[in-house]
LOTI-656957 format. One record per residue (C-alpha): residue number from 1; residue in one letter; chain; x, z, y. Coordinates in Angstrom, 3 decimals, m for minus. Layout:
<pts>
+------+------+--------+----------+----------+----------+
: bapa : nuro : drenti :        x :        z :        y :
+------+------+--------+----------+----------+----------+
:  NUM :    A :      A :        X :        Z :        Y :
...
+------+------+--------+----------+----------+----------+
</pts>
This chain:
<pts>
+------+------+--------+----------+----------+----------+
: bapa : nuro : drenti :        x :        z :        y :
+------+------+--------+----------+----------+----------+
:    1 :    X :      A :  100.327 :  134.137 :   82.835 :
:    2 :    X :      A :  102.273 :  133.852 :   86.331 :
:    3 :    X :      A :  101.619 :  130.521 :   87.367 :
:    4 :    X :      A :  103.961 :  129.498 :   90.226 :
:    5 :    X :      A :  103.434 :  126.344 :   92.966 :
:    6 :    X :      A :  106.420 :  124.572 :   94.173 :
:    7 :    X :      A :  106.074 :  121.851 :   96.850 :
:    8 :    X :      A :  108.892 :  120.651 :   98.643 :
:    9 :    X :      A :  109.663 :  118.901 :  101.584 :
:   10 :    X :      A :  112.440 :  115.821 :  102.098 :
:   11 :    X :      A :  114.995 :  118.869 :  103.174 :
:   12 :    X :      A :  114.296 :  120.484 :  100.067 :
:   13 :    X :      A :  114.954 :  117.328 :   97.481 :
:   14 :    X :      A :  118.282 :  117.307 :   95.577 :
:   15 :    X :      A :  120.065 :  114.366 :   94.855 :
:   16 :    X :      A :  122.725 :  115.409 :   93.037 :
:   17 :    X :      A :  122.670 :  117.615 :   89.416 :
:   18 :    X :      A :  125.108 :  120.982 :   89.805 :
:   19 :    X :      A :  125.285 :  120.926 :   93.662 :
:   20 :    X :      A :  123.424 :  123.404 :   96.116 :
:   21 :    X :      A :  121.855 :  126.193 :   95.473 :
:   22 :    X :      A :  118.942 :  127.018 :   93.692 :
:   23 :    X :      A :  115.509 :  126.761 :   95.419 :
:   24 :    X :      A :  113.614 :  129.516 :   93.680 :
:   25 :    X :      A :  113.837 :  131.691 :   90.525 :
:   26 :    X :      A :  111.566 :  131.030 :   87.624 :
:   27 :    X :      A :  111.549 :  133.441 :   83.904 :
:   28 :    X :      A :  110.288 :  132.092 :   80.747 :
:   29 :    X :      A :  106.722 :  132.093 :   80.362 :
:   30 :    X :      A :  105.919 :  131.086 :   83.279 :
:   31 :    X :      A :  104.248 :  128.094 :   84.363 :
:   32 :    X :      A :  105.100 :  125.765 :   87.376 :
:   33 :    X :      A :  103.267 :  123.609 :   89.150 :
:   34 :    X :      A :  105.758 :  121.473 :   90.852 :
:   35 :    X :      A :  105.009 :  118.418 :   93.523 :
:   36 :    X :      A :  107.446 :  115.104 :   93.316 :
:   37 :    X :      A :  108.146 :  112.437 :   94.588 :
:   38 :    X :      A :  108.635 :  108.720 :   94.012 :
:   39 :    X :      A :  111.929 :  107.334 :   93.365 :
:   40 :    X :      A :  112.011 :  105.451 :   97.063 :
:   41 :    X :      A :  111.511 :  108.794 :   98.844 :
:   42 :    X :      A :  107.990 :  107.950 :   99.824 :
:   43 :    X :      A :  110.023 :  104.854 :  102.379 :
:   44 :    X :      A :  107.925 :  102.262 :  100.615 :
:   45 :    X :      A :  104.535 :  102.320 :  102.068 :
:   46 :    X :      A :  104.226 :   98.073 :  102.065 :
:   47 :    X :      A :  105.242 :   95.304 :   99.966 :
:   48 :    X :      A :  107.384 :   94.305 :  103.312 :
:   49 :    X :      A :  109.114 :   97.115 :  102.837 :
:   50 :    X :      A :  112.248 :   96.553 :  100.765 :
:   51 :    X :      A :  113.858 :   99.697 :   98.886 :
:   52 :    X :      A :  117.223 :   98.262 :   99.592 :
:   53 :    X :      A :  116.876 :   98.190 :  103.059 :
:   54 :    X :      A :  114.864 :  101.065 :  103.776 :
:   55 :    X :      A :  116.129 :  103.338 :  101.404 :
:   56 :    X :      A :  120.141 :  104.532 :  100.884 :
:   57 :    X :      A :  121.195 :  104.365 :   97.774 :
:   58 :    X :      A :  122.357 :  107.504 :   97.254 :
:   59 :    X :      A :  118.529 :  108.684 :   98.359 :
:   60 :    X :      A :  117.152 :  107.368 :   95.183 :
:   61 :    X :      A :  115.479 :  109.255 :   92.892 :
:   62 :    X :      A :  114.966 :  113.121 :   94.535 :
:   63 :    X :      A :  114.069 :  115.898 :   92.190 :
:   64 :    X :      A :  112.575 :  119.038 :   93.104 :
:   65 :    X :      A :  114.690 :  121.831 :   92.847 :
:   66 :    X :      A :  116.796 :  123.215 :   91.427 :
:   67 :    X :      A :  115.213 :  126.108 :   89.584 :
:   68 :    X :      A :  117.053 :  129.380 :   88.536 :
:   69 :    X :      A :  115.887 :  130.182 :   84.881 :
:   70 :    X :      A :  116.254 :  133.970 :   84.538 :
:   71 :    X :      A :  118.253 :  134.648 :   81.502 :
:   72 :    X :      A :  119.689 :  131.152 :   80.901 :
:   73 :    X :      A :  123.519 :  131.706 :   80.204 :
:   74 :    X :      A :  125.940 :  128.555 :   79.225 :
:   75 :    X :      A :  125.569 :  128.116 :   75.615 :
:   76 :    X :      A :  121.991 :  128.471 :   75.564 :
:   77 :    X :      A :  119.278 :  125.523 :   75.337 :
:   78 :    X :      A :  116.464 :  125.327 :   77.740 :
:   79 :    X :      A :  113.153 :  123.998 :   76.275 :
:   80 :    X :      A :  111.213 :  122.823 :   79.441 :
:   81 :    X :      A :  107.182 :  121.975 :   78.096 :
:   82 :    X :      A :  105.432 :  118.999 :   79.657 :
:   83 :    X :      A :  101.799 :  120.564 :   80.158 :
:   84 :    X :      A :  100.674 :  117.938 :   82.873 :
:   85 :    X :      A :  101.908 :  115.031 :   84.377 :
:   86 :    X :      A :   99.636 :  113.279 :   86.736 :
:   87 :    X :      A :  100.122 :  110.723 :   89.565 :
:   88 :    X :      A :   99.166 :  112.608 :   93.282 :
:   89 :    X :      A :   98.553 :  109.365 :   94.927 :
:   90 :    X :      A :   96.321 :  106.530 :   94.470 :
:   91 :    X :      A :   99.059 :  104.029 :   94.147 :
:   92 :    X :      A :  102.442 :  103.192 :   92.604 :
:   93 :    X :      A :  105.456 :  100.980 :   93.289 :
:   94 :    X :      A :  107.426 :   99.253 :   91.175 :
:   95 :    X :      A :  110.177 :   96.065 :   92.260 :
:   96 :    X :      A :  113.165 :   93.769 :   91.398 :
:   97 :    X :      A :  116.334 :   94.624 :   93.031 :
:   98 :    X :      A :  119.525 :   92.365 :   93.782 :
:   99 :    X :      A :  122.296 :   93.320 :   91.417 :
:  100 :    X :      A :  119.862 :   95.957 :   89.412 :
:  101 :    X :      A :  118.255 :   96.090 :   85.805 :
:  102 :    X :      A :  118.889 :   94.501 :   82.725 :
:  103 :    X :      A :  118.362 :   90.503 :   83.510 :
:  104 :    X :      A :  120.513 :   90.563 :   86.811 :
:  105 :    X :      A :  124.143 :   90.261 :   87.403 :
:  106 :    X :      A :  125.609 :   93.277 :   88.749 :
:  107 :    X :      A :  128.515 :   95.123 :   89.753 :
:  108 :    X :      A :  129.575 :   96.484 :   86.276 :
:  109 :    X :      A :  127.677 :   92.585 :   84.439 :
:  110 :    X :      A :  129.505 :   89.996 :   86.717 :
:  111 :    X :      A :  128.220 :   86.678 :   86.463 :
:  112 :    X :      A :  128.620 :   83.400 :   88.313 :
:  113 :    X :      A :  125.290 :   83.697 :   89.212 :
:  114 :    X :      A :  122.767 :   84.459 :   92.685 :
:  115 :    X :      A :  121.316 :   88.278 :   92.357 :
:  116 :    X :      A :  117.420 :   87.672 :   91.698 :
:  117 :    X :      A :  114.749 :   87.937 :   94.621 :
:  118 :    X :      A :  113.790 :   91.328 :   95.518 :
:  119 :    X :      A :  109.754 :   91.360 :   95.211 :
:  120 :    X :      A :  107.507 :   94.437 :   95.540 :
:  121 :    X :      A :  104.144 :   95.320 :   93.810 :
:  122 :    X :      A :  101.854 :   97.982 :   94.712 :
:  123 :    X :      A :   99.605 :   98.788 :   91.450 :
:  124 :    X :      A :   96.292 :  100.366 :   92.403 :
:  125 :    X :      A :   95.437 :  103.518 :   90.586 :
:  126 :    X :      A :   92.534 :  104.528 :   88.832 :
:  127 :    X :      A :   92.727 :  108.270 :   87.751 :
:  128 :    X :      A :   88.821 :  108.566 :   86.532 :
:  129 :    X :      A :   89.008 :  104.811 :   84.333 :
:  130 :    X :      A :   92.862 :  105.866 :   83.961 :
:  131 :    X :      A :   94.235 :  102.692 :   84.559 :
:  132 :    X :      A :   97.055 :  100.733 :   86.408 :
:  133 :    X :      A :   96.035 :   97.597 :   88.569 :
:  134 :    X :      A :   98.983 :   94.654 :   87.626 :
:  135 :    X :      A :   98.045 :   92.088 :   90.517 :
:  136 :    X :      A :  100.402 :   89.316 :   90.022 :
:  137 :    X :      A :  102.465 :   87.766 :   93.310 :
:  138 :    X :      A :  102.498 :   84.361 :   91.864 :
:  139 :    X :      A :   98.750 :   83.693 :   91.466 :
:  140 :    X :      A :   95.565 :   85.335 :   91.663 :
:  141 :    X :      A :   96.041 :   86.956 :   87.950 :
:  142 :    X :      A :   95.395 :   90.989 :   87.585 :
:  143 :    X :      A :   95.364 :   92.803 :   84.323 :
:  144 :    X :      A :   94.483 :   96.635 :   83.848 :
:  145 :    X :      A :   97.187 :   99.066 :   82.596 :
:  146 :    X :      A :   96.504 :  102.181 :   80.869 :
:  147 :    X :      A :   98.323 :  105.189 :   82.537 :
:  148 :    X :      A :  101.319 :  106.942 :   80.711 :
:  149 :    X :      A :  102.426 :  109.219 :   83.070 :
:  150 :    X :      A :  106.284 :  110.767 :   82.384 :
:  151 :    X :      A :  109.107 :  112.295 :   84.326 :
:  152 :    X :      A :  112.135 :  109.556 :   84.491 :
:  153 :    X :      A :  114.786 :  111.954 :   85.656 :
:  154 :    X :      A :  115.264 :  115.900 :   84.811 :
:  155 :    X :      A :  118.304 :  117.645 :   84.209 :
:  156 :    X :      A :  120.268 :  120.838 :   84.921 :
:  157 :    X :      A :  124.040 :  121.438 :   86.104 :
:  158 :    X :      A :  126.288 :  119.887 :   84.567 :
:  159 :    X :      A :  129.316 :  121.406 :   82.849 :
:  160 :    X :      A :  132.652 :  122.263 :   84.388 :
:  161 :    X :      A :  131.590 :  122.564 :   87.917 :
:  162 :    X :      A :  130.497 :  118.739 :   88.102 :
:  163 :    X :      A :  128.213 :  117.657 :   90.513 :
:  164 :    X :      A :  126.747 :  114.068 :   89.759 :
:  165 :    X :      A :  123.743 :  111.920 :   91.250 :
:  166 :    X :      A :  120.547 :  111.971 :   89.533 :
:  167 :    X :      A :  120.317 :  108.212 :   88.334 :
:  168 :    X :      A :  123.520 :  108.974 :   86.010 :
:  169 :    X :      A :  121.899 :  110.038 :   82.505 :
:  170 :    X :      A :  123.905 :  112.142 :   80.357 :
:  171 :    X :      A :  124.820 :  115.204 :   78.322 :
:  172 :    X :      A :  123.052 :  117.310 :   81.007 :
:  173 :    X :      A :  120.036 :  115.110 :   81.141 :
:  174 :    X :      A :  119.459 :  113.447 :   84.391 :
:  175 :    X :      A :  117.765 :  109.613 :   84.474 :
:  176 :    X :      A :  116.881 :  109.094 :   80.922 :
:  177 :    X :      A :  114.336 :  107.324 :   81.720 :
:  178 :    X :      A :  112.398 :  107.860 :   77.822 :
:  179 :    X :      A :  108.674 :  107.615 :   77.798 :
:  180 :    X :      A :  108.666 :  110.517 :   75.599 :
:  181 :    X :      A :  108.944 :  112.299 :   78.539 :
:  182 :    X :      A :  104.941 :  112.680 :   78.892 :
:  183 :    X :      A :  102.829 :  115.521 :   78.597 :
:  184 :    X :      A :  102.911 :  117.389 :   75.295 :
:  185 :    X :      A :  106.798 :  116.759 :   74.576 :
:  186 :    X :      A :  109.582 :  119.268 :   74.654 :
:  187 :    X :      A :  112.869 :  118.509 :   75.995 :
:  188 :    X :      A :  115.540 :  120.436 :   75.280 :
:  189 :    X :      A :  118.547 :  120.699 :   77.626 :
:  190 :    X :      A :  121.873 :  122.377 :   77.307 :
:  191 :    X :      A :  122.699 :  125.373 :   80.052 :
:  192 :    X :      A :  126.249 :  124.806 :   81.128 :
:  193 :    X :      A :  125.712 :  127.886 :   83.959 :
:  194 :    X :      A :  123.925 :  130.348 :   84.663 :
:  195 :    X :      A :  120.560 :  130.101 :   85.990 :
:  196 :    X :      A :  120.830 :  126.379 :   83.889 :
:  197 :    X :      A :  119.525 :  124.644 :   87.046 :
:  198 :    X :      A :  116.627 :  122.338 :   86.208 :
:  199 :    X :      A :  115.600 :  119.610 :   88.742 :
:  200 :    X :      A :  112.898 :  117.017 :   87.784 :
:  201 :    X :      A :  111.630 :  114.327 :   89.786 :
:  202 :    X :      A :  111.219 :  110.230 :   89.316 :
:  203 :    X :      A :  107.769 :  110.261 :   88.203 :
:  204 :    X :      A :  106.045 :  107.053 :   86.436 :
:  205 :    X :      A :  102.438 :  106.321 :   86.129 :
:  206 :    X :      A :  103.879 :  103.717 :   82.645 :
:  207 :    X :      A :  107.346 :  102.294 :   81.715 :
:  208 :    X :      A :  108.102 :  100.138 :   79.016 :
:  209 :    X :      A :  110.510 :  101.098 :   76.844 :
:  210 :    X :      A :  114.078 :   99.680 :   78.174 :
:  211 :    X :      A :  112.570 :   99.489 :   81.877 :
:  212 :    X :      A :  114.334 :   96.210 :   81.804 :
:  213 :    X :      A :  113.836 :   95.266 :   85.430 :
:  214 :    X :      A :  115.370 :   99.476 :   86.658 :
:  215 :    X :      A :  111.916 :  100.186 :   87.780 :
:  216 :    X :      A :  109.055 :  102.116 :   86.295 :
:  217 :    X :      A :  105.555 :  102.458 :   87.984 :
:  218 :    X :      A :  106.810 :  105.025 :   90.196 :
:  219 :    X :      A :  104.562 :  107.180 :   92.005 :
:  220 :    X :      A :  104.260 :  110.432 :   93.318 :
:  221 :    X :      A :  103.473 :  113.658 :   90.790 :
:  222 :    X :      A :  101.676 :  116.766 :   90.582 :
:  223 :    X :      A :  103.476 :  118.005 :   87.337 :
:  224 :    X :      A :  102.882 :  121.850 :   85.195 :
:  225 :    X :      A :  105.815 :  122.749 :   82.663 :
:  226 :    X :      A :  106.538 :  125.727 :   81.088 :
:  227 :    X :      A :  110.207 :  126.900 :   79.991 :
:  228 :    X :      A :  111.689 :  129.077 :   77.245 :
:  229 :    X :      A :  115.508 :  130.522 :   76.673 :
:  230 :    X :      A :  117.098 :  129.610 :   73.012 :
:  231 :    X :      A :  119.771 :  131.795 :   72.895 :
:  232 :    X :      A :  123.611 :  130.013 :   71.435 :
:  233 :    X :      A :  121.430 :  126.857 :   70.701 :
:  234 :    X :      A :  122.759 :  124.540 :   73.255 :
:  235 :    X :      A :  122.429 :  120.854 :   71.569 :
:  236 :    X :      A :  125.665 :  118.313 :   72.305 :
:  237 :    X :      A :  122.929 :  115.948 :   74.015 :
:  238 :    X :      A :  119.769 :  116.293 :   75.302 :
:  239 :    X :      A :  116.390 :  116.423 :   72.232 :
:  240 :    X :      A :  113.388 :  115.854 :   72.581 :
:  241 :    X :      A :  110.090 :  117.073 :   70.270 :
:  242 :    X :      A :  106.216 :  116.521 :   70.337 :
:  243 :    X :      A :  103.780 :  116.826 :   67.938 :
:  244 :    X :      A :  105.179 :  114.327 :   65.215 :
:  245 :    X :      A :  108.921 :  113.846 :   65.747 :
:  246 :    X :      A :  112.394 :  115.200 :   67.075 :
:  247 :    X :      A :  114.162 :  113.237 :   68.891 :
:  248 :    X :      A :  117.771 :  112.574 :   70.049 :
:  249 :    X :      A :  118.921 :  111.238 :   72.633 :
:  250 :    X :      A :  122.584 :  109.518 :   73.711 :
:  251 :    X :      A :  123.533 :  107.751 :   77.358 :
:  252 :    X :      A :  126.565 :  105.898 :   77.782 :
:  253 :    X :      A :  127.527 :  102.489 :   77.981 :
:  254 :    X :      A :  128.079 :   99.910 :   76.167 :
:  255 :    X :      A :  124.097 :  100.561 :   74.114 :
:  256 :    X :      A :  125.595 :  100.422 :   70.755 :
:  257 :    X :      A :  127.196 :  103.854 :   71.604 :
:  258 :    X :      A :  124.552 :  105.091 :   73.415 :
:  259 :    X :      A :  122.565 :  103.903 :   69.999 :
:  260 :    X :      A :  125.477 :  105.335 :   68.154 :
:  261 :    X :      A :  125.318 :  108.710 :   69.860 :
:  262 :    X :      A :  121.709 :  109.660 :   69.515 :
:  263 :    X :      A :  121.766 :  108.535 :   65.573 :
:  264 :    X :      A :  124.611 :  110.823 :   64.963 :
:  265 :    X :      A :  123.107 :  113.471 :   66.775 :
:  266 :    X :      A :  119.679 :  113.233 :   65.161 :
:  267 :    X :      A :  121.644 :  112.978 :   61.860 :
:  268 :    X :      A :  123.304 :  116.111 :   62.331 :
:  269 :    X :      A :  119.649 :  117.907 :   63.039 :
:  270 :    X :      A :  117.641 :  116.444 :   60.572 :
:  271 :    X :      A :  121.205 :  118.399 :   58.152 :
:  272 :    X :      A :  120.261 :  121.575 :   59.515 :
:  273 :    X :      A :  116.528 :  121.287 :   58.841 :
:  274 :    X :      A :  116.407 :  119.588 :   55.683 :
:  275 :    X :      A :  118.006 :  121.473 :   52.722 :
:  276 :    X :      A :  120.477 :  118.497 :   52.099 :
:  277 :    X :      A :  123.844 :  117.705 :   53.335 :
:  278 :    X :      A :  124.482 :  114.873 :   56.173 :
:  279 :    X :      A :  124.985 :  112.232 :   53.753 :
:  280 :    X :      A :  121.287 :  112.722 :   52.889 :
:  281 :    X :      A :  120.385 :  113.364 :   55.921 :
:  282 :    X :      A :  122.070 :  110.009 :   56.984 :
:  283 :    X :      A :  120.497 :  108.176 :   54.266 :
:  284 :    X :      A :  116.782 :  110.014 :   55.697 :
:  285 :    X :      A :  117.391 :  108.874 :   59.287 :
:  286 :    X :      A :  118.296 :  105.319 :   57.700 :
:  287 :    X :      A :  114.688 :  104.779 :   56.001 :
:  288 :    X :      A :  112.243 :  107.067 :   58.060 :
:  289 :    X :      A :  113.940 :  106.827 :   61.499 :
:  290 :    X :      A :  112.979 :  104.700 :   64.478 :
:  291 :    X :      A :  115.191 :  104.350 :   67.858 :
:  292 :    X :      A :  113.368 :  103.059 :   70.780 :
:  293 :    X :      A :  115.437 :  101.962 :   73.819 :
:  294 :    X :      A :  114.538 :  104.309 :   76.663 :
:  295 :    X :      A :  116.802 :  102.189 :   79.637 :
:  296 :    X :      A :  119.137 :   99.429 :   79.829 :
:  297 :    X :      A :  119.478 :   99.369 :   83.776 :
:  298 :    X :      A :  120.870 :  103.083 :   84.891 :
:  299 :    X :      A :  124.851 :  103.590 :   85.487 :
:  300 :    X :      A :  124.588 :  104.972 :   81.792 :
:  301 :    X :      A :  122.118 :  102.886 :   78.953 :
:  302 :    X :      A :  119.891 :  105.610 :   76.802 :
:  303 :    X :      A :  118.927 :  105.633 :   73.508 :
:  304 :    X :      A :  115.979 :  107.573 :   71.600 :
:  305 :    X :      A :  116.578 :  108.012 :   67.856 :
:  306 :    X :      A :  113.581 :  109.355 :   66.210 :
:  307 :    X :      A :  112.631 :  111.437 :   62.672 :
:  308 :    X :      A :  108.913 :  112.324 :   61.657 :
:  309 :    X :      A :  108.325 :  115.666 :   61.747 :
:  310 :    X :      A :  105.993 :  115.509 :   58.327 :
:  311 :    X :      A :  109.229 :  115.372 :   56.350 :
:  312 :    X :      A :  110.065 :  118.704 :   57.565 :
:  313 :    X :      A :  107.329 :  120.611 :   55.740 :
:  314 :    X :      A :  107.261 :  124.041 :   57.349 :
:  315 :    X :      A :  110.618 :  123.770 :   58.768 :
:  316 :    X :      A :  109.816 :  124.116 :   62.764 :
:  317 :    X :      A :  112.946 :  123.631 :   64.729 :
:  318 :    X :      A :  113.765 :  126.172 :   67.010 :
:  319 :    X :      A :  112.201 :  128.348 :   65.286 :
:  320 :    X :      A :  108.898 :  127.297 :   66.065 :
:  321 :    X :      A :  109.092 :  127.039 :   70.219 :
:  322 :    X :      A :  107.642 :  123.465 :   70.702 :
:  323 :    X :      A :  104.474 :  125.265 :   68.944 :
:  324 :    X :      A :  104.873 :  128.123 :   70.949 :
:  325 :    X :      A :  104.778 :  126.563 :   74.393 :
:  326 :    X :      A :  102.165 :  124.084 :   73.309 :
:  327 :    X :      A :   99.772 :  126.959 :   72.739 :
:  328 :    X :      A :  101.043 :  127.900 :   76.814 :
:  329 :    X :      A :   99.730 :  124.843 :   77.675 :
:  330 :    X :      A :   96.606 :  125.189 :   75.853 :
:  331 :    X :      A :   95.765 :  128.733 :   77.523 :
:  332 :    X :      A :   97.065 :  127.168 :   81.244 :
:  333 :    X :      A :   94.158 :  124.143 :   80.137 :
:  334 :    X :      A :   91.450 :  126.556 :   79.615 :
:  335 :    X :      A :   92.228 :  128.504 :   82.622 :
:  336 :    X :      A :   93.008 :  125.708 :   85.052 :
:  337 :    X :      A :   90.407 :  122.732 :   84.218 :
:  338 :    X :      A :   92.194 :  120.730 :   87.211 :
:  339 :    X :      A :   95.922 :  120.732 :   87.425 :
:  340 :    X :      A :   96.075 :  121.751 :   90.815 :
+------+------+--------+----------+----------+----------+
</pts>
């Protein structure tokens, strides 16, 4: 197993999905352990310190990265393997902004109406009890939160020689902001060019789905994934698959398409797997299917439509390479107790 470390430095982050170079060269099968960092760029060290006036917005969000996947060729999907996801510092951040998540006028939701206060809370981490500290502002109220941990944003280059900033979610990936995006899941990403280009960053300790007020518990990662090449299998949007379901996912706005676009999708996989045509297949998704709401705040709302994978019997999709980089993750475990 070549395990390879990757810790970058603010002149290292990206900001952007298909522009700059890549930062090093990684071949399936191997696993990386990969350092990120919060969505403020590490600028909010205080609750005085307010992300819109000490951090740009276009410095929101950095991944680390990009990563040149030997092999990966446009047409192709890249399966990237959660193994670990765990928060590197003993706090996380989370805030209101003016003009930002789901309950606040904005640009795009114009309302007669004052922006909302912008408040910061710092959440004290417990990585032994594995727990959040909520401490409200209003009172002396606190309530423990059990850690989630999942990558918000993580995409490759996007298609056509696009370059586009990080908090956009779309066909490429980018800020999907799912919590399906823990360790254990599979995402699968389309490769538009060669070397696909995968950046990940925007780490949460928890979200709720929706991340109605456009902020997570964002902290600081140490993360370990694993990658694999499916050759001609690019999907149309970006899936997702764990141990129980698939999962498709759609970003645009208004929701209902965004809702609209991860059905169809999922639709259209559960008709490959299933030996029935998509009329069944729609009628399946229809009774067994469930579609959480991954974000409502991002420049583009994502949806998560989701199929249990007992209907499939012995199907596996991709021929099997969820199960396949699963069992990487369980040989990394045994051979790495820590994740660092």
């Amino acid at each position: 197993m070549n395990v390879i470390r990757y810790t970058p430095g603010p002149d290292e982050w990206a900001h952007h999905f298909g522009a700059g170079p890549a930062r090093l060269s990684i071949s399936p099968g191997d696993v990386v352990q990969v350092a990120t960092e919060d969505c403020f760029g590490g600028l909010v060290r205080t609750p005085a310190d307010l992300p819109s006036e000490v951090v740009p917005f276009e410095a929101l969000n950095p991944v680390s990265g990009p990563f040149q996947v030997e092999g990966a060729e446009p047409g192709d999907a890249l399966a990237v393997h959660f193994i670990d996801i765990v928060p590197s510092r003993s706090t996380a951040i989370s805030s209101l902004f003016p003009h930002f998540g789901a309950l606040s006028p904005t640009h795009e939701t114009a309302l007669l109406a004052d922006p909302l206060p912008e408040k910061v809370w710092f959440y004290e981490l417990d990585l032994d009890r594995w727990t959040a500290r909520f401490s409200a502002l209003s009172s002396d109220f606190g309530l423990d939160l059990p850690l989630d941990p999942m990558h918000g944003t993580i995409g490759v280059a996007p298609a056509a020689g696009e370059a586009r900033l990080v908090v956009v979610p779309s066909t490429y990936g980018g800020n999907l902001d799912t919590p399906e995006m823990r360790a254990g899941s599979t995402l699968y990403l389309p490769v538009n060019v060669d070397g696909a280009l995968l950046a990940l960053g925007d780490g949460h300790a928890r979200q709720g789905e929706g991340e109605v007020t456009g902020t997570g518990l964002e902290c600081a990662m140490h993360t370990v994934f694993t990658v694999e090449v499916i050759k001609g299998a690019a999907p149309a949007w970006p899936r997702l698959e764990n141990a129980s379901s698939i999962m498709s996912t759609g970003s645009i706005r208004p929701l209902e398409d965004a809702y609209r676009i991860s059905q169809k999708d999922l639709v259209e996989w559960v008709t490959e797997l299933l030996p029935v045509d998509q009329y069944d297949a729609y009628q399946l998704v229809s009774q067994l299917g469930t579609a959480p709401v991954a974000n409502v705040c991002d420049p583009n709302y994502t949806f998560v439509s989701r199929f249990p994978k007992s209907v499939l019997g012995s199907t596996q999709p991709y021929g099997g390479v969820h199960e396949r980089l699963a069992a990487v993750a369980e040989e990394y475990r045994s051979a790495h107790p820590r994740i660092w």
